[in-house]
N, C-alpha and C positions, 0 to 999 in steps of 0.2 A: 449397972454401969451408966457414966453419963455420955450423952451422947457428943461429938464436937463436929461440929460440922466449920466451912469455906468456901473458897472458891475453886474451881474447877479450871485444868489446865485450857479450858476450853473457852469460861468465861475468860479466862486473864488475858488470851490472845485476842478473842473478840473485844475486850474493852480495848486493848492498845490500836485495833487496828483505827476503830472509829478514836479513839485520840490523835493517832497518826491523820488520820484526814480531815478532823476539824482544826488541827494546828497547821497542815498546808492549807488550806482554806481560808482560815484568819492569815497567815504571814502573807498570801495570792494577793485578800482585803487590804491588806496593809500595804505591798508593794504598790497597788494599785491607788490608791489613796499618795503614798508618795509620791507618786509620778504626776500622777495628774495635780499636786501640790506645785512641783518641781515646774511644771509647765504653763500652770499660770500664774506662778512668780516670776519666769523667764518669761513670759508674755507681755507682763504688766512693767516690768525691765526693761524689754524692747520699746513698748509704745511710750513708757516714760520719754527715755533715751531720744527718740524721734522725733515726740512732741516736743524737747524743750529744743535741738538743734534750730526744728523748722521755727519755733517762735524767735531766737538770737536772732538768725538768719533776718525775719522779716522785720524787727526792730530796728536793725543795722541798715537795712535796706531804704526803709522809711524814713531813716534820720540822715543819708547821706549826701554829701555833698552834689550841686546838681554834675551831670556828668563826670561821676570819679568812678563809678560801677563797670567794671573792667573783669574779662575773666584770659584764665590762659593754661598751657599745662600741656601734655601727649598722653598718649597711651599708659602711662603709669598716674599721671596724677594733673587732677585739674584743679585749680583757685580761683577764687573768687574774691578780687578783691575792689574794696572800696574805703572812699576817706570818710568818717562821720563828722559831724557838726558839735565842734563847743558850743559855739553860739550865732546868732545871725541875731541882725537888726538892718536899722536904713543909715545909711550915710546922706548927711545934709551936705556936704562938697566932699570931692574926692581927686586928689592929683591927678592930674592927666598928662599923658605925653602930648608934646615934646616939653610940658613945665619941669622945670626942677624942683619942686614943690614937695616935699615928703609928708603931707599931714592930713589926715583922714579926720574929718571930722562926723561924728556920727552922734546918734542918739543916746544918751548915758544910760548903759547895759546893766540890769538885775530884773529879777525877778519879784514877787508879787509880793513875797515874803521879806524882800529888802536885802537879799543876799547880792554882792555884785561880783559880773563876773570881770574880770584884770587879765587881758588878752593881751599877756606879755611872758615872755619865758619860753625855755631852749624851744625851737622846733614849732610854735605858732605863726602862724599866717592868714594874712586877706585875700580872698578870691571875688572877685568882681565879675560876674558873666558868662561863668564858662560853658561854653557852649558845645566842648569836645575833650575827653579825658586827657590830653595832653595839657589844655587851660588848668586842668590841676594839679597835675604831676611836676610839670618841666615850669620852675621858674621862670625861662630863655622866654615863654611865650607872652609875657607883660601881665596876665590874667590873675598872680596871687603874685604876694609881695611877704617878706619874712616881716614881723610885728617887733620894732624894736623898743617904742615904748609906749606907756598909755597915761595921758594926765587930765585934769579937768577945770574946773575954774573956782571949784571950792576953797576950802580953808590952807587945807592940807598939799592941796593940785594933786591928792589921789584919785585914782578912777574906786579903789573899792571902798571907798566912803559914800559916795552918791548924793554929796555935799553940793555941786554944781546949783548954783541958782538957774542958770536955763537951762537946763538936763541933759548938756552935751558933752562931749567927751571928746580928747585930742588924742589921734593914734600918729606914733611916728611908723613911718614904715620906711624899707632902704631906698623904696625906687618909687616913683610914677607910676600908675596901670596906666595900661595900653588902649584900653577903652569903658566906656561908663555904663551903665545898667540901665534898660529902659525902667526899671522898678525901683531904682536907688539901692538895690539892696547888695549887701555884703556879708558874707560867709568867713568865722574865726574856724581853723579845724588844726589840728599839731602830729597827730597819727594817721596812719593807715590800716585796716583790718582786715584780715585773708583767712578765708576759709578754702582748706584744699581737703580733697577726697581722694584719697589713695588706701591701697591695702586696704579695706574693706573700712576704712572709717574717713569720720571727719573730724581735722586740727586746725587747732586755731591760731593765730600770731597777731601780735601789736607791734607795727615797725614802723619807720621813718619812710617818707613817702621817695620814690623814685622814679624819675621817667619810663625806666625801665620793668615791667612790672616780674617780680622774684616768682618763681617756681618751688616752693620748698618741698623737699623729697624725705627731709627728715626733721625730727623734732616737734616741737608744736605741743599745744595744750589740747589734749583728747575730747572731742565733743560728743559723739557716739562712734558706737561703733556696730559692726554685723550689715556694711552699706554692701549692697551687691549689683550697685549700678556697671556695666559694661562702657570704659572710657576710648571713648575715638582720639586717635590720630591729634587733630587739632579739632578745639572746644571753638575757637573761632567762628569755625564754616556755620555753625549754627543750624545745621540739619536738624531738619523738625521730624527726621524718623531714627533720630540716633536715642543712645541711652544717655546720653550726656546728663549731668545731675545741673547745669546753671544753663539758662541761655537769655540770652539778652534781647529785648528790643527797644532800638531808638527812638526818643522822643519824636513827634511828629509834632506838626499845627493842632492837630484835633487830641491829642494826650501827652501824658507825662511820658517816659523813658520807664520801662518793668524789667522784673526779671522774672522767668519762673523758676522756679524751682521743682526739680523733678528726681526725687533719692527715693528707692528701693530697700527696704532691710527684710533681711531674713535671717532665720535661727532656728534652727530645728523645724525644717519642713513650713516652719510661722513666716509670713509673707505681709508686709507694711507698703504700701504703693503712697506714694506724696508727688501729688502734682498742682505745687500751687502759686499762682504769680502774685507778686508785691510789685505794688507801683511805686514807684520814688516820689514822694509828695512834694518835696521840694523843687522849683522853677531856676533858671536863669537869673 
């Protein structure tokens, strides 16, 4: 007789058992593998996310008009807003009150590459000096004047030809400034730009500038998000033990006018602290 032999009820359950436990073992491997994937993709998310706000922020900062950096908001939501720079150069004369005189003459504007810029079109203006964010906001104060046209002495009398035999350029503007620059210098800007921090993120807006400075509570282009900074009352008072994410301070004799900035992000337990000031480079 031949013999047949197998396996025994005893190997088949010993085999399954150790299957059963090297397959929860590998799936444990596995879960654990995805999570800790999951977390520092979520990580490298967040610091993305943060790095590029804190960098807008401080380019916007760096480029903006002198005294337009202004913040405002309560308890749900604080902004931060400022007007940025088209262009700046020196004016060789400039109206002045009480002259009726509307014509800026200045330096013929381009760059290095021969591009020019034409500081004319809805919503551009001249700032002359301003010394306090009202000088930029509120036309009423003589300090910026709306741009109503730009011409030269070249062929064409375009400014964006850059044709002018003595490289100057005629701006019309509506009114007189109120007073002159000890530096000659002059500031083109058309917009304004607000970064608010509410519900746990930061949005962003491009609006028409106003005396008044907007509170937005809704809408806006999403900058990051997962902010977990604690908003006071009024961002004003500028307490240096609050969590407020902007705070301001005023130019002096001895520096420029800063802001710091100071935003929190968290996400799952992950904790991001930014505390960092940009100085406004730009003067008077």
């Amino acid at each position: 007789m031949r013999k047949v032999s197998g396996f025994t009820l005893i190997e088949l359950i010993t085999t399954l058992v150790i299957l059963t436990i090297v397959s929860i073992g590998i799936s444990g491997f596995i879960r654990s593998s995805m999570g800790i994937f999951a977390d520092v993709t979520e990580r490298e998310q967040l610091l993305s996310d943060s790095r590029f706000v804190i960098e807008r922020l401080t380019r916007d900062i760096r480029n903006a008009v002198p005294s337009s950096v202004r913040v405002a908001g309560n308890s749900n939501v604080h902004c931060l807003q400022l007007v940025p720079i088209d262009y700046s150069t020196f004016y060789l004369s400039a109206p002045i009150l009480p002259s009726t005189d509307t014509t800026l003459e200045v330096v013929e504007m381009g760059d290095i590459e021969g591009n020019a810029y034409v500081p004319a079109g809805f919503g551009t203006f001249a700032v002359i000096f301003p010394t306090r964010t009202q000088d930029v906001y509120d036309p009423s104060q003589g300090r910026r004047q709306d741009v109503l046209a730009c011409s030269d002495g070249g062929v064409d009398a375009s400014c964006g030809t850059l044709d002018d035999p003595d490289n100057k350029a005629q701006i019309t503007v509506d009114e007189a400034f109120a007073t002159t620059s000890p530096a000659d210098r002059v500031y083109f800007a058309s917009f304004a730009h607000s970064y608010c921090v509410r519900n746990g993120g930061v949005y962003f807006y491009r609006t028409e500038t106003s005396p008044t400075q907007p509170v937005f509570t809704a809408g806006g282009e999403i900058m990051a998000e997962f902010v977990d900074n604690q908003l006071s009352s009024n961002p004003r008072s500028q307490s240096a033990g609050s969590d407020d994410p902007f705070r301001i301070f005023d130019a002096s004799l001895l520096s420029n006018a800063s802001v710091q900035i100071r935003l929190r992000f968290e996400r799952n337990d992950e904790v991001l602290n930014y505390n960092h000031e940009v100085h406004v480079t730009n003067v008077p």
